[in-house]
N, C-alpha and C positions, 0 to 999 in steps of 0.2 A: 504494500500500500504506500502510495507518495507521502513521503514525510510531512510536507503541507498539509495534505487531506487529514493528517491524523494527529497534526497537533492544533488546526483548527476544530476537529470534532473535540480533541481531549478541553479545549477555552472553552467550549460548549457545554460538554457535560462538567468541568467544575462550576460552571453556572448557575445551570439547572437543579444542579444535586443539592446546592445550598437551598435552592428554595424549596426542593421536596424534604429535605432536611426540617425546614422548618415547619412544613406543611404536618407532617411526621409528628416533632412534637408536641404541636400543638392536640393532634386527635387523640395523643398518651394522655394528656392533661385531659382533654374533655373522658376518655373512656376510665381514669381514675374520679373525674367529679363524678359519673355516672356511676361506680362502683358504690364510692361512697354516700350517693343519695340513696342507692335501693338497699345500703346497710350490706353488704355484704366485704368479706373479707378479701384479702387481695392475696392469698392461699385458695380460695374458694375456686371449685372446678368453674364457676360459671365467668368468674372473673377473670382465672387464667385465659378461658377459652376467646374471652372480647380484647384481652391482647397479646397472644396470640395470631389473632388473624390480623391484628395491622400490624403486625409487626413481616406476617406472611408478606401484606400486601404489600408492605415497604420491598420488600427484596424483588417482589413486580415490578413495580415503582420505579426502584435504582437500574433494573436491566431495561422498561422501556427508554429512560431516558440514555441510557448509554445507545440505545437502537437508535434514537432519536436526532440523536449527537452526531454520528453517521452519516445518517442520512442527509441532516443540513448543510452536512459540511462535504458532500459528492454534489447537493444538490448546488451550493454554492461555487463550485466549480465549474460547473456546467459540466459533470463527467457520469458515467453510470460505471459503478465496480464491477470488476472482472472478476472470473470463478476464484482467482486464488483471494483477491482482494475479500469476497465473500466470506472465503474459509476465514481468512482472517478478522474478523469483523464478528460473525458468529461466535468464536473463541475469544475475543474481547468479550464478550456477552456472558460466555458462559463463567469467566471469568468473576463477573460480580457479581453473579450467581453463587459462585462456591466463596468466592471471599464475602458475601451476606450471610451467607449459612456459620463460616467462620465467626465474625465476628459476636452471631448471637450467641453461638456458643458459648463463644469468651465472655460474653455477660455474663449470659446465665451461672456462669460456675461464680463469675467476682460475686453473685449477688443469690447464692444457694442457700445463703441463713435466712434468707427472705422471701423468697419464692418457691415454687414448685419446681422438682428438675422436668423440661422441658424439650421437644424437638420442634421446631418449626420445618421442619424441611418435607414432612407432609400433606403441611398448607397449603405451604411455598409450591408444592410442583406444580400445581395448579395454576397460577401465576407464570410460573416458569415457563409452559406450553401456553397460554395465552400470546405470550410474547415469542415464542418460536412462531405460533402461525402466524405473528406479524409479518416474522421475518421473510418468512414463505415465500408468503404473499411478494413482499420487495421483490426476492428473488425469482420470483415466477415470471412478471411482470417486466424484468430487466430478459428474461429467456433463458434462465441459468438453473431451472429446477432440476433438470436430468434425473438422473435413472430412478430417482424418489418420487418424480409426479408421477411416470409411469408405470411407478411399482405399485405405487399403492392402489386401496380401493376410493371409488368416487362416494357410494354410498357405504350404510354398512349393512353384511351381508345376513341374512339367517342362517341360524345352524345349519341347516341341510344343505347351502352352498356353500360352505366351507369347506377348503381343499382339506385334503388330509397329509398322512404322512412320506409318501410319496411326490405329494408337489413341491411337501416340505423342502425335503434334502432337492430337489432338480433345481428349487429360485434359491437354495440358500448356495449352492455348487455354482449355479450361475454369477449370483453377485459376489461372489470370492473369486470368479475369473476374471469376470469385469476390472477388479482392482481399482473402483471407481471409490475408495473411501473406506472404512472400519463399517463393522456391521453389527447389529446389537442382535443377541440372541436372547429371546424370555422366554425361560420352561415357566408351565402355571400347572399346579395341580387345588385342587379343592378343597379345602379343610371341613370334615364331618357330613361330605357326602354320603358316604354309606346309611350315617343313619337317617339322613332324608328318604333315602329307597327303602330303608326298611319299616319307616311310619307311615311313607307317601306309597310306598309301590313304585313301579317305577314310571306311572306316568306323572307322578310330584316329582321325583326322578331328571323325567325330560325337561320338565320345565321349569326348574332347576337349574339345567345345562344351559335350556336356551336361554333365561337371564342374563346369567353369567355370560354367556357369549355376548349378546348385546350389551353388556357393559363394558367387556374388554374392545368389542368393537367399534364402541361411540369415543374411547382413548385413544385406538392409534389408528382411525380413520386421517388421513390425507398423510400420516405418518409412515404405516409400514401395513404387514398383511398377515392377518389374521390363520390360523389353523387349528383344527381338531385332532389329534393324532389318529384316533382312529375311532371307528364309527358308534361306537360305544365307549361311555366313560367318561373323565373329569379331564385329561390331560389337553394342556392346549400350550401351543408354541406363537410365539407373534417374533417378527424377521422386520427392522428396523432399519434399512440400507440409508447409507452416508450417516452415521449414529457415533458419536463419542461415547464415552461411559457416563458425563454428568447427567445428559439426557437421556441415555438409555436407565439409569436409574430413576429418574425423574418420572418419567414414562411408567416404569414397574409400579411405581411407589401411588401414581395414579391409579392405575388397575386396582393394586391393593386396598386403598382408600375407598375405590366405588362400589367395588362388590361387599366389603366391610359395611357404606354404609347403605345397600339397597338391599342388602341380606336377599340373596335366591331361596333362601332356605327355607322361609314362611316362620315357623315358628321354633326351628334350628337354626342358629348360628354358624353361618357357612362363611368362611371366609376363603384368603387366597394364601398359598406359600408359594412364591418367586423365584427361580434363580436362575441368574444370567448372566451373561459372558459377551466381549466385545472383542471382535477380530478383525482378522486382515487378512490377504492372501495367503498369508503363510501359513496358515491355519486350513485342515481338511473340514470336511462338511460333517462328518463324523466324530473329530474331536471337538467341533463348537458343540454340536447337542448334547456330547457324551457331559460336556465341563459344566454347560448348563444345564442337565441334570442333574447331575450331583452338587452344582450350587443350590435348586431346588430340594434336594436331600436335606442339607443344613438348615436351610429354611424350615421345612418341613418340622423339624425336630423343636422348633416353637410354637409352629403355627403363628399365621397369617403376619409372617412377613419376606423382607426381601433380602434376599442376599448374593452376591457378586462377586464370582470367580476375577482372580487376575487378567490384564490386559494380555490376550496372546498376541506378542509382538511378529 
């Protein structure tokens, strides 16, 4: 990226960031007046949870305006960015992504005598993808979507047209030839399906599955491409092409959260265990699933979370 371009965006975003900054503070103060009129404590689940989510939406917040920064500053040149410029620009992004995740952390531990221990970063993903389909979007629009507009699905699909395992490995062998970028692999298995089929039968069973599908399918719609492993059962793989690990986690941790909170389960608690791996060419079509299965394994042994094998380089 031209150094011009990138140190008029960087005058840009310390700009902006000062005023969301202040914007910021100030909805901590109102959401602490608001704690304190309805009498509740600031330990209290209900009062973590109101900030918590500005706190989520700050780290939106800070990556729009880094997007934003960007933009004004190609659009002030009179220039449109090139694929690499993209790559680069994107990874600035993701950037204050993980350094917002960082530094709540860092609070959180200075200020553990006083508060709840805390994660935001399943808020935040949500936010996080908000702003990737911005990004998209930019890049769709310049003509630089490649192999991820045409991978993915337009709508999203029902159970029953869901490829299986078979299509699996031929688009995942494909996009490791291509070597058009790292590629995210998500194994998903079920948590406490069995005893759904065993109260429901299995037509609570099916529909169950099919839930569950449409909620992993409404997350990596225009993202990547959904699968069922095989025609029966919980197992389901999603294929993320041009994907780093920040967003291929991001992405999981979505899934996670929606099927958590839309429960397929009725009146079981189904949730999701995750595990996923992010490659490259170097990597066979057989050892990504194998590594993203067994990061799913580890997962599994909590239930309904996420966890992620190392970068195969």
């Amino acid at each position: 990226m031209d150094k011009r371009i990138l140190d008029h965006a960087t005058a840009i975003y310390a700009r902006d960031l000062k005023q969301a900054y202040e914007q910021h503070a100030q909805q901590l103060r109102d959401i602490h007046a608001e704690i304190g009129r309805r009498g509740f404590q600031i330990r209290d689940g209900i009062a973590q949870g109101m900030i918590i989510a500005a706190d989520a939406s700050f780290v939106g917040k800070r990556m729009q305006v880094r997007l934003e920064s960007l933009r004004e500053a190609f659009k002030d040149a009179g220039l449109q960015p090139s694929t690499e410029d993209f790559g680069q620009i994107w990874k600035s992004i993701e950037e204050v992504y993980s350094t917002s995740l960082a530094q709540d952390r860092a609070k959180t531990s200075r200020l553990s005598g006083n508060t709840l221990d805390r994660d935001i970063e399943p808020a935040a993903a949500r936010h996080h993808d908000d702003v990737l389909a911005e990004f998209n979007v930019w890049r769709s629009r310049v003509g630089l979507a490649g192999v991820r507009q045409s991978f993915t699905d337009g709508k999203i699909p029902t159970l029953k047209e869901l490829p299986q395992k078979a299509n699996c490995v031929l688009d995942l062998k494909s996009l490791l030839d291509m070597n058009q970028g790292p590629v995210g692999v998500l194994y998903l298995d079920l948590d406490n399906f069995k005893a759904v089929n065993e109260k429901y039968l299995h037509e609570g069973g099916d529909s169950c599955i099919e839930q569950a599908a449409k909620i992993i399918g409404s997350v990596v719609q225009h993202k990547g491409r959904l699968y069922r492993l095989y025609s029966t059962g919980d197992e389901f793989v999603v294929i993320l092409p041009n994907c780093d690990r920040t967003e291929a986690m991001a992405t999981a941790e979505r899934i996670r959260s929606g099927i958590e909170d839309h429960n397929p389960g009725g009146e079981i608690q189904v949730t999701a265990s995750i595990g996923g791996v992010v490659v490259t060419n170097e990597a066979t079509t057989d050892e990504a699933l194998r590594r993203a299965d067994e990061a799913m394994f580890v997962a599994k042994q909590s239930k309904n979370k996420v966890h992620f094998d190392v970068l195969i380089l």
